[in-house]
py3Dmol code that shows the C-alpha trace and the ligand (Angstrom):
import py3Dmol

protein = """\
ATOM      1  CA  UNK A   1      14.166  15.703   1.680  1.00  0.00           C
ATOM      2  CA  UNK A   2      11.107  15.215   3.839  1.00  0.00           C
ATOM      3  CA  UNK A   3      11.777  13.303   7.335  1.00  0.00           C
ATOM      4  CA  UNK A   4       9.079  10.526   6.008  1.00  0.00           C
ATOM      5  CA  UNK A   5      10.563   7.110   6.226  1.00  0.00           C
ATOM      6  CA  UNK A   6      10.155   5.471   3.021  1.00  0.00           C
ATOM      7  CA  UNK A   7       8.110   2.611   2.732  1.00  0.00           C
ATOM      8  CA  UNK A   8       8.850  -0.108   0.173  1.00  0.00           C
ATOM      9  CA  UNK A   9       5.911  -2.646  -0.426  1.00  0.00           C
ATOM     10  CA  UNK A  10       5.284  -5.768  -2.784  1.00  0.00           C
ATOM     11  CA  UNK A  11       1.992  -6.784  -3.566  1.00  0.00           C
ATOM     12  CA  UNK A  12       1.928 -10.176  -4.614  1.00  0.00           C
ATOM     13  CA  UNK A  13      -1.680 -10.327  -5.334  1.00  0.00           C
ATOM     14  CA  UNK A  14      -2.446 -13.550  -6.749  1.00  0.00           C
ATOM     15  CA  UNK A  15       1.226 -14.990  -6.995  1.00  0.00           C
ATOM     16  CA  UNK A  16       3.221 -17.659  -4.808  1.00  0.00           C
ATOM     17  CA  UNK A  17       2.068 -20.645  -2.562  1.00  0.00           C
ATOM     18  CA  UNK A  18       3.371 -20.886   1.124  1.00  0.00           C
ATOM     19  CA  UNK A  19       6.776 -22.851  -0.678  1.00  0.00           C
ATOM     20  CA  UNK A  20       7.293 -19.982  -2.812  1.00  0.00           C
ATOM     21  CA  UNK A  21       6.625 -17.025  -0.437  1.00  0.00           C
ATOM     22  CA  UNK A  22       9.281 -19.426   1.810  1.00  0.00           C
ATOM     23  CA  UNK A  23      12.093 -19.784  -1.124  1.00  0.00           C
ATOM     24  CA  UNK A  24      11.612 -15.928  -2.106  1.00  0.00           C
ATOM     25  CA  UNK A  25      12.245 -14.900   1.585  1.00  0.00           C
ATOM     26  CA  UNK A  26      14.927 -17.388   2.106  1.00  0.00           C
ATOM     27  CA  UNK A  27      16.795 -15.169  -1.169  1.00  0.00           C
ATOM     28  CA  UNK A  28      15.485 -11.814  -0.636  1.00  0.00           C
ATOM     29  CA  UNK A  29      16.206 -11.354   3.180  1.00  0.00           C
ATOM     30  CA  UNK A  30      19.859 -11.604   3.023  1.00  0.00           C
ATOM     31  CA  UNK A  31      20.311  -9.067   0.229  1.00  0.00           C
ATOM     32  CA  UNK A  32      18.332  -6.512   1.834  1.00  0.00           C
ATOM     33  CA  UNK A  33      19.811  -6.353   5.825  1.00  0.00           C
ATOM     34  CA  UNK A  34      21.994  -3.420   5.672  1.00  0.00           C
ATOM     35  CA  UNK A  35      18.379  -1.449   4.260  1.00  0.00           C
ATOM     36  CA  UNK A  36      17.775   0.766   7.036  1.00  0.00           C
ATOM     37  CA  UNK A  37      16.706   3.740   5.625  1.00  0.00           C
ATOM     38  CA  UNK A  38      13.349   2.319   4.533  1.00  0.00           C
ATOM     39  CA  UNK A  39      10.488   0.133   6.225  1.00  0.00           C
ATOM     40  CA  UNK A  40       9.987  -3.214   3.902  1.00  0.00           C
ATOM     41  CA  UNK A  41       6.881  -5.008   3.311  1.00  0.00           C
ATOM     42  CA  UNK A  42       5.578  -7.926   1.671  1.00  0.00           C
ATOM     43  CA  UNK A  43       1.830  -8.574   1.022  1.00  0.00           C
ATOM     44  CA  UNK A  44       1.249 -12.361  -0.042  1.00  0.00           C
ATOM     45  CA  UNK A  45      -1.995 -14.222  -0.122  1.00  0.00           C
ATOM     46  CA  UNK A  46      -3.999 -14.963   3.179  1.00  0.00           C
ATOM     47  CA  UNK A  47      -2.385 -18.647   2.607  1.00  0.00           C
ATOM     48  CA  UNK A  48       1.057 -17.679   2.116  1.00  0.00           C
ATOM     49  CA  UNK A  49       0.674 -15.484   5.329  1.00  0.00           C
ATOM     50  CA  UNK A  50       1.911 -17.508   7.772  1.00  0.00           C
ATOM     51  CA  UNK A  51       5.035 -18.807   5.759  1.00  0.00           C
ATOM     52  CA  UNK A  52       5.995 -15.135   5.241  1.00  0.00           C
ATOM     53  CA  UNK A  53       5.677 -14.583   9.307  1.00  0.00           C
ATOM     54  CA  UNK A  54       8.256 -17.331  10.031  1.00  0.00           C
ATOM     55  CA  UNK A  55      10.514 -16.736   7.652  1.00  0.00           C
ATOM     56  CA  UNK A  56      10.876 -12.849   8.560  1.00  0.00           C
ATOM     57  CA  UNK A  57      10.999 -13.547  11.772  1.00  0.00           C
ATOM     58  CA  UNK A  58      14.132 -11.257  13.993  1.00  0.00           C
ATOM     59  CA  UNK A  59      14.240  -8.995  10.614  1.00  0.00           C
ATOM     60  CA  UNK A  60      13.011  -5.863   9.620  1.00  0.00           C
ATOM     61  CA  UNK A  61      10.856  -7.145   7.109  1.00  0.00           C
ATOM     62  CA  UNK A  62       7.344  -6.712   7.780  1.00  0.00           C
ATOM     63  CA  UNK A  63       4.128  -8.518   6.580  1.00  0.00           C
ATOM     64  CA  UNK A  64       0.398  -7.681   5.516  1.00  0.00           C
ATOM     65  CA  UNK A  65      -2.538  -9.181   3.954  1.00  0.00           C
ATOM     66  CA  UNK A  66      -4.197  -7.949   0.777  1.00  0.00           C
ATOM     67  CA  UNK A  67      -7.630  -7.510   1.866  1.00  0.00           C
ATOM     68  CA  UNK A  68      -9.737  -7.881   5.145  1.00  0.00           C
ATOM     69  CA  UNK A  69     -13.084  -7.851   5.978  1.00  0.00           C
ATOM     70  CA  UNK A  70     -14.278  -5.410   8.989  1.00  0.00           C
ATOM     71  CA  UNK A  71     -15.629  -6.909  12.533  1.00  0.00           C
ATOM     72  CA  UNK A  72     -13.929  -8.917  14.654  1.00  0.00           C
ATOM     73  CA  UNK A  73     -15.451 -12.812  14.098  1.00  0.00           C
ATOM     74  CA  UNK A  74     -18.616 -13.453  12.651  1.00  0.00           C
ATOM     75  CA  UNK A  75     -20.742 -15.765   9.913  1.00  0.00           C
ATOM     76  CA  UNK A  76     -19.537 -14.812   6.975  1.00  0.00           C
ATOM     77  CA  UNK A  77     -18.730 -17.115   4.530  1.00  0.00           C
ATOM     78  CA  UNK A  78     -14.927 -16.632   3.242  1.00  0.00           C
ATOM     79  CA  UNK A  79     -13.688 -13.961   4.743  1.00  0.00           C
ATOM     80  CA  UNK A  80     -10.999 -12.781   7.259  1.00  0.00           C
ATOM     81  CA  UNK A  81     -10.886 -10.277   9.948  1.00  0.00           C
ATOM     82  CA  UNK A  82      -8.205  -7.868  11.094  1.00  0.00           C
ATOM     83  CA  UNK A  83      -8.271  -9.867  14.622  1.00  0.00           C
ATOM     84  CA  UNK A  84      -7.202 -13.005  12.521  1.00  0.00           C
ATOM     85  CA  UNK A  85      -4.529 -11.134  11.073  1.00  0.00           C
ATOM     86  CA  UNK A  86      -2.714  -9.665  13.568  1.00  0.00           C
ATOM     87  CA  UNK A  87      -3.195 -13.016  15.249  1.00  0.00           C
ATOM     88  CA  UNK A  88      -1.260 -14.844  12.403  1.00  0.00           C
ATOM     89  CA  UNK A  89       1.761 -12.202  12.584  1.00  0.00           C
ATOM     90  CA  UNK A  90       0.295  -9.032   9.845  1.00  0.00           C
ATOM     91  CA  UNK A  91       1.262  -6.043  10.598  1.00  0.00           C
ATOM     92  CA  UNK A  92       0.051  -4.065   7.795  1.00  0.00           C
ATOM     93  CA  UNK A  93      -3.196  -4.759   5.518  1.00  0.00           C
ATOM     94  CA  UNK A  94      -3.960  -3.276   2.075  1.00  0.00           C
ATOM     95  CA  UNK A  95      -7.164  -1.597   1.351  1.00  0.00           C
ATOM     96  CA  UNK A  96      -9.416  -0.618  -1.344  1.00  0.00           C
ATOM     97  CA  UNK A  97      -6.703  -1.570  -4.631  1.00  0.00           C
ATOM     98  CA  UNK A  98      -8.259  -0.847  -7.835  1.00  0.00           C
ATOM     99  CA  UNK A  99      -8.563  -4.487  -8.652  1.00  0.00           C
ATOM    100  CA  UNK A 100     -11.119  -5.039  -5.829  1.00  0.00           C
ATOM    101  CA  UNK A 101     -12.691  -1.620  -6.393  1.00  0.00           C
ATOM    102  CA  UNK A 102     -13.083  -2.840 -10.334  1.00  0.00           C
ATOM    103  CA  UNK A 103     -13.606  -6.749  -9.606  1.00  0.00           C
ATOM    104  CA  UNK A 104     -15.612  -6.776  -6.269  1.00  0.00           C
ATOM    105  CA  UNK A 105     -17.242  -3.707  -6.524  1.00  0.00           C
ATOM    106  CA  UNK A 106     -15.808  -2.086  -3.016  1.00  0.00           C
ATOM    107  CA  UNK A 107     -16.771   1.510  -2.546  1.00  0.00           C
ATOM    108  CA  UNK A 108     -15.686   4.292  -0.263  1.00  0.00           C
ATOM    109  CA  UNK A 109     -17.866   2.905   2.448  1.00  0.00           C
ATOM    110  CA  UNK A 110     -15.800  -0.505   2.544  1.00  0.00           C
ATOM    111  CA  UNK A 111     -12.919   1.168   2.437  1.00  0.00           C
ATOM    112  CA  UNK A 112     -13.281   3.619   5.200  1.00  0.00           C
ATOM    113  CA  UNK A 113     -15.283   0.033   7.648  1.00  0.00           C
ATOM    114  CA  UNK A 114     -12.097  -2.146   6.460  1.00  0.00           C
ATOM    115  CA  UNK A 115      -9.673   1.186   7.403  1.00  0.00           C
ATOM    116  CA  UNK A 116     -11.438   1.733  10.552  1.00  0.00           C
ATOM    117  CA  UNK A 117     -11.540  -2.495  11.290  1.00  0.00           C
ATOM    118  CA  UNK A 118      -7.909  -2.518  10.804  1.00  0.00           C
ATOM    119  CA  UNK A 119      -6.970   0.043  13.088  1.00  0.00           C
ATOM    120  CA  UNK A 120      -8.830  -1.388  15.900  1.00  0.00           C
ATOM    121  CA  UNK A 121      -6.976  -4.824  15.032  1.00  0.00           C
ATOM    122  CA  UNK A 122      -3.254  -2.287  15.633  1.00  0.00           C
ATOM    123  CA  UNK A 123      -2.789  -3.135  11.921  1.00  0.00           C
ATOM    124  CA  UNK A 124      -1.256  -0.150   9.691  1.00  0.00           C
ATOM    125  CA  UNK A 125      -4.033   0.128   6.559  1.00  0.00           C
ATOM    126  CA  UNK A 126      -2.031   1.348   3.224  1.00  0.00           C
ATOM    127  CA  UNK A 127      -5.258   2.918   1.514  1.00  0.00           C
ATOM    128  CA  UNK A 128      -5.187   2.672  -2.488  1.00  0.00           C
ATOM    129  CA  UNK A 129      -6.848   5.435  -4.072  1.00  0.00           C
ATOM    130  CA  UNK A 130      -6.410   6.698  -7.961  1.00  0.00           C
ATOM    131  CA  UNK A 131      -8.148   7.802 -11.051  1.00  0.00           C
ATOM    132  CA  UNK A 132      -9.101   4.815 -14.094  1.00  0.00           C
ATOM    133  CA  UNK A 133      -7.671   6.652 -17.825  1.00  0.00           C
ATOM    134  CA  UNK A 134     -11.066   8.278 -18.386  1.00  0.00           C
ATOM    135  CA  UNK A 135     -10.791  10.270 -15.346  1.00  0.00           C
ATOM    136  CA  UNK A 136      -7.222  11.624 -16.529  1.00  0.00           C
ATOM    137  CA  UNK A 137      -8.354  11.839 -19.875  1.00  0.00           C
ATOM    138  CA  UNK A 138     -11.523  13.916 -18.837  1.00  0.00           C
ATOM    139  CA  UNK A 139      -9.669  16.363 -16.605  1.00  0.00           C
ATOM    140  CA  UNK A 140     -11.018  14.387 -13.383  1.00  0.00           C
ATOM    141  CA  UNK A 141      -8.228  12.961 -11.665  1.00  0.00           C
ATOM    142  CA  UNK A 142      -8.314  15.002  -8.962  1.00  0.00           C
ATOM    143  CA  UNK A 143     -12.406  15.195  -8.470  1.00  0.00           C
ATOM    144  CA  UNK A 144     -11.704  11.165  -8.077  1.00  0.00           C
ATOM    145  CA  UNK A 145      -8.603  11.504  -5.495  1.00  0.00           C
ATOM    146  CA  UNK A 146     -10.696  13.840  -3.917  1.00  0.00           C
ATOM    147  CA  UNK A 147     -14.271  11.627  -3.721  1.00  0.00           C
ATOM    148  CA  UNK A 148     -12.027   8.351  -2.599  1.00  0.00           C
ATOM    149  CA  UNK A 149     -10.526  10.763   0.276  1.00  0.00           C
ATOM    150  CA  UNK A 150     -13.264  12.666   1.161  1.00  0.00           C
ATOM    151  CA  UNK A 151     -15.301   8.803   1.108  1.00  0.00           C
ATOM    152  CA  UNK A 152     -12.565   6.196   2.526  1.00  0.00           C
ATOM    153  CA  UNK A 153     -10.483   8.540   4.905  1.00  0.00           C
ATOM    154  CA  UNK A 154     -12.204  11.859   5.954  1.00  0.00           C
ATOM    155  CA  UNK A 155     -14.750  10.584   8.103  1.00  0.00           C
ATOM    156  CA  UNK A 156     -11.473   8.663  10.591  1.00  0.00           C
ATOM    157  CA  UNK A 157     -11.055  10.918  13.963  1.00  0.00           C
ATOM    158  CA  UNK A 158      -7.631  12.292  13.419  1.00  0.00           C
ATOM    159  CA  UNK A 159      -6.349   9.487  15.989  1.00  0.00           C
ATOM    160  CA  UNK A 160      -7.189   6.660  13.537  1.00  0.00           C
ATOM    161  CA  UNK A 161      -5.902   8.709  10.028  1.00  0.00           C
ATOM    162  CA  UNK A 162      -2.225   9.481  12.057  1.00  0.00           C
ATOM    163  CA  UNK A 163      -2.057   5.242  11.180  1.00  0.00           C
ATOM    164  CA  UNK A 164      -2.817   5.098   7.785  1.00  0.00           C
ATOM    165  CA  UNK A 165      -0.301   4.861   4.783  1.00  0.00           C
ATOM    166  CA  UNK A 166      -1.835   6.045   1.112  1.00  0.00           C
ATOM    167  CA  UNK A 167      -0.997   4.703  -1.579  1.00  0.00           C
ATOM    168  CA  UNK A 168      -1.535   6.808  -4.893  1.00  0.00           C
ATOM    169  CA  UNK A 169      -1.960   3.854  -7.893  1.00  0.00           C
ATOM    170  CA  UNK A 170      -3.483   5.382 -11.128  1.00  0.00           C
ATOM    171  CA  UNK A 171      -5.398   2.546 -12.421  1.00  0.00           C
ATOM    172  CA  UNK A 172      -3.913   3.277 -16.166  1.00  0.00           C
ATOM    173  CA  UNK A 173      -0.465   2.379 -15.063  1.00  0.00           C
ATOM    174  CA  UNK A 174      -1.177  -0.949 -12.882  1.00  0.00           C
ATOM    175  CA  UNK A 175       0.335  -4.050 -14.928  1.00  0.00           C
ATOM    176  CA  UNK A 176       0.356  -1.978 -17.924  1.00  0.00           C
ATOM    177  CA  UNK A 177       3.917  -1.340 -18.024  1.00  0.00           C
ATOM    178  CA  UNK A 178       2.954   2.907 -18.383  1.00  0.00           C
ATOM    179  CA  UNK A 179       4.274   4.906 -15.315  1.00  0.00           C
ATOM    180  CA  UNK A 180       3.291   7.936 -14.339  1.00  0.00           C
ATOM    181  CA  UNK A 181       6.196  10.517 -15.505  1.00  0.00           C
ATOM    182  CA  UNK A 182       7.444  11.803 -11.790  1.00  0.00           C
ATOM    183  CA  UNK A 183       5.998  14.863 -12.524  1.00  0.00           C
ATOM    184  CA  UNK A 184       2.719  13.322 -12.588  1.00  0.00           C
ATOM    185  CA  UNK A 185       2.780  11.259  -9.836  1.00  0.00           C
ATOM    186  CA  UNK A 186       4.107  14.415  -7.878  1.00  0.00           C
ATOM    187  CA  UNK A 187       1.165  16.239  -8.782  1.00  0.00           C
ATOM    188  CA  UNK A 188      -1.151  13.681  -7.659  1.00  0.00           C
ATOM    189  CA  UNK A 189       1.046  12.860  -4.239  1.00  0.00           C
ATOM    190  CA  UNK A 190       0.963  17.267  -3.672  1.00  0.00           C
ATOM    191  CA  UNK A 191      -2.941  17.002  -4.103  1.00  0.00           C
ATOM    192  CA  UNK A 192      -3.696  14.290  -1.715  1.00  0.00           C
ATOM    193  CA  UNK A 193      -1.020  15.556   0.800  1.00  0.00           C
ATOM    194  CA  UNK A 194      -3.382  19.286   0.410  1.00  0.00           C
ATOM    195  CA  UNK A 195      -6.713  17.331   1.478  1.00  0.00           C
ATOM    196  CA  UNK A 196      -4.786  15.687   4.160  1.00  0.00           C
ATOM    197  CA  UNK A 197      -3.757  19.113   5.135  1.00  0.00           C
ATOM    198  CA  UNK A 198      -7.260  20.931   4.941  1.00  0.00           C
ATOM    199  CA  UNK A 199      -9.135  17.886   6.399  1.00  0.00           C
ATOM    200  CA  UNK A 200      -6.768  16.687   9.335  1.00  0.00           C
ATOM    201  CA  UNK A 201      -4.141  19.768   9.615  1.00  0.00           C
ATOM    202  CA  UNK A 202      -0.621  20.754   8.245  1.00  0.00           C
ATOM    203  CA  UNK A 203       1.440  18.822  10.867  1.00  0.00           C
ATOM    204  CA  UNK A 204      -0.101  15.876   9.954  1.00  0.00           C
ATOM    205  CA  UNK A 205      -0.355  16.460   6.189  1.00  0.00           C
ATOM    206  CA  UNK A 206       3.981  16.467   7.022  1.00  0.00           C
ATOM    207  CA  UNK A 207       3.502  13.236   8.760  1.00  0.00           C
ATOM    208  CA  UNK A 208       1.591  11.147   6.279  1.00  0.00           C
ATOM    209  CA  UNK A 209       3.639   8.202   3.813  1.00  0.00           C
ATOM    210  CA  UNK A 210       2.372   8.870   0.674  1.00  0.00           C
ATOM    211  CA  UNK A 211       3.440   5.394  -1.811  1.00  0.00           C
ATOM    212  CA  UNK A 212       3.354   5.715  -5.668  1.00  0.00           C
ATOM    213  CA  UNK A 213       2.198   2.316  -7.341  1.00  0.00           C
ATOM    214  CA  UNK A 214       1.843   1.473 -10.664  1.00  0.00           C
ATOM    215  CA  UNK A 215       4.391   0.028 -12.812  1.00  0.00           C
ATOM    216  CA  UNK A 216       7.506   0.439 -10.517  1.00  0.00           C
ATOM    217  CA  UNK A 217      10.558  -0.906 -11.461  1.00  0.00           C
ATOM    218  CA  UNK A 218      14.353  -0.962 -10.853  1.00  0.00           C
ATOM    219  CA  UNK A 219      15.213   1.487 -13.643  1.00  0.00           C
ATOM    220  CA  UNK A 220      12.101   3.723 -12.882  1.00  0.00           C
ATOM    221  CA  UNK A 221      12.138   3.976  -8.973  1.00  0.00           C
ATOM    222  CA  UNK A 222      14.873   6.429  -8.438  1.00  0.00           C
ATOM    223  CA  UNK A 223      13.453   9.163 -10.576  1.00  0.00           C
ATOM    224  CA  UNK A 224      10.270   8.713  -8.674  1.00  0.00           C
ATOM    225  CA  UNK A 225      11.875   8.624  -5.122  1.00  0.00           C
ATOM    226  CA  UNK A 226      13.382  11.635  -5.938  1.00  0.00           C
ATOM    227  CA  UNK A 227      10.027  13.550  -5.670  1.00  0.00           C
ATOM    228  CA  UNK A 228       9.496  15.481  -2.269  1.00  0.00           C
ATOM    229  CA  UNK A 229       6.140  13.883  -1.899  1.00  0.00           C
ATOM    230  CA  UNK A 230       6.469  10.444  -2.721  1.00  0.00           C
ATOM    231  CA  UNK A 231       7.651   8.634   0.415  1.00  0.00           C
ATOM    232  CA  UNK A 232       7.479   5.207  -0.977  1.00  0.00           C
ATOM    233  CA  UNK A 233       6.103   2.482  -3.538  1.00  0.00           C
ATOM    234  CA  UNK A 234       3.560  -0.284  -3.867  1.00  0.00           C
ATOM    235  CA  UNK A 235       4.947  -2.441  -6.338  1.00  0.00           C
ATOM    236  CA  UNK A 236       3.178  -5.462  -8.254  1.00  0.00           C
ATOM    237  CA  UNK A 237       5.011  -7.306 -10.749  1.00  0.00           C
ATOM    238  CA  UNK A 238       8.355  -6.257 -10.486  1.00  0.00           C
ATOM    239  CA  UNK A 239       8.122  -7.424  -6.802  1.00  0.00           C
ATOM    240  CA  UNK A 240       7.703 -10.892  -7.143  1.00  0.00           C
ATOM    241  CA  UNK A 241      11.542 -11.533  -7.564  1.00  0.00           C
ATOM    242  CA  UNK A 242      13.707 -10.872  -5.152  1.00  0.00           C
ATOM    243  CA  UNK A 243      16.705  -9.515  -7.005  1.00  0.00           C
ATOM    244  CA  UNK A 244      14.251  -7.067  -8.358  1.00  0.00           C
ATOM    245  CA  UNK A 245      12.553  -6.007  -5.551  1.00  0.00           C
ATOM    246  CA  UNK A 246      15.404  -5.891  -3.840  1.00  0.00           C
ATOM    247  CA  UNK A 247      16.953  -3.309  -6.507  1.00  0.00           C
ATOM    248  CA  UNK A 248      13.672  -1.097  -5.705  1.00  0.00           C
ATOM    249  CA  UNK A 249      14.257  -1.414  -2.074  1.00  0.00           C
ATOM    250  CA  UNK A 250      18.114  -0.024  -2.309  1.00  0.00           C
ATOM    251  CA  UNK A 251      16.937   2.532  -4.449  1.00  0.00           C
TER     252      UNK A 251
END
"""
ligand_1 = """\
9
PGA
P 2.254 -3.200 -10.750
O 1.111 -3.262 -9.602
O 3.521 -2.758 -10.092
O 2.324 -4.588 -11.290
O 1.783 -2.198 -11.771
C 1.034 -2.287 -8.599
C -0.156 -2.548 -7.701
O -1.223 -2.900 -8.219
O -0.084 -2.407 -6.460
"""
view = py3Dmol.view(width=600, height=400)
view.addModel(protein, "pdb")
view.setStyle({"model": 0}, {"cartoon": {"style": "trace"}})
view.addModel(ligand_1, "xyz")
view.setStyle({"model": 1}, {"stick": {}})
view.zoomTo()
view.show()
């Protein structure tokens, strides 16, 4: 057992209106009180944001936004900044998911700006990073992890990486219903945790939350939480109701 708190997320992507992030709240908070030994987190829409801030407020539960765009204020056109965040109540903000690496084309240089932007903003950046089936297929998988480290987190100072939460999603498994056996999410975790190691030192490398995403659900998440290196998950579908989430949670 590592001394890594577990972190327990649910991205909600593009699911629930400021009503429904208010009624799913309103069920899941009660059920999950007495779950101290992890950190909680929901992720809803920029909308649903500030319904999700009042309704957690005086628990444990914590909230982030799925995306931000770096800078503080500034004209351009439909975006938000990690200032406007952690003004509306965020405390954590997801960065560079495989569906905006696939759908809006992000690269390893908007992921390390947004990383860096969120810091500044005191906001806790869970980093996505993971390999599309070709990579696996091809024998790549860790030549990707390694490029999307080496891209979106190397270049931090070690000040700004001791903030920042990975999360290991293999693109193959997310929606798809596949999970990655535990052995190969393990694998994949071990790797990551090595560059973390070689690039900002062992005692951090022992520090670092490592999530697995991708098709976690209540009957998969204990086999997966059993792995040293996997100190959490970053769950999609199977978070958007709260008697499921809240079996992931209480693991
Ligand atoms: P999923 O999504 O649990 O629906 O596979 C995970 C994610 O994309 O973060």
């Amino acid at each position: 057992m590592s001394n890594r708190k577990p972190l327990m997320a649910g991205n909600w992507k593009m699911y629930k209106t400021a009503a429904e992030t208010r009624a799913f709240v309103e069920a899941f908070r009660p059920m999950v009180v007495d779950a101290a030994h992890c950190d909680i987190a929901i992720f809803p829409p920029f909308v649903s944001v500030p319904a999700a801030v009042a309704e957690t407020q005086g628990c444990d539960i914590g909230v982030g936004a799925q995306n931000l765009y770096w800078g503080k204020e500034g004209a351009v056109t439909g975006e938000i900044t990690g200032h406007m965040l952690q003004a509306a109540g965020c405390k954590y903000v997801i960065i560079g998911h495989s569906e905006r690496r696939q759908y809006f084309g992000e690269t390893e240089a908007d992921v390390l700006r947004k990383t860096q932007a969120a810091i500044e903003f005191g906001l806790t950046p869970v980093v996505c990073v993971g390999e599309k089936l070709e990579d696996r297929e091809g024998g790549k998988t860790e030549a990707v992890l390694a490029a999307q480290f080496d891209g979106g987190l190397g270049p931090l100072t070690p000040e700004q990486f001791a903030k920042v939460v990975i999360a290991y999603e293999p693109v193959w498994a997310i929606g798809t219903g596949k999970t990655a056996t535990p052995q190969m999410a393990a694998d994949a975790h071990k790797f990551i945790r090595g560059k973390v190691a070689e690039k900002f030192g062992a005692a951090q490398a022992g520090a670092t939350r490592i999530l697995y995403g991708g098709s976690v659900k209540p009957d998969n998440v204990k086999t997966l939480m059993a792995e040293e290196d996997i100190d959490g998950a970053l769950v999609g579908g199977a978070s958007l109701d709260p008697k499921s989430f809240t079996a992931i949670v209480k693991y």
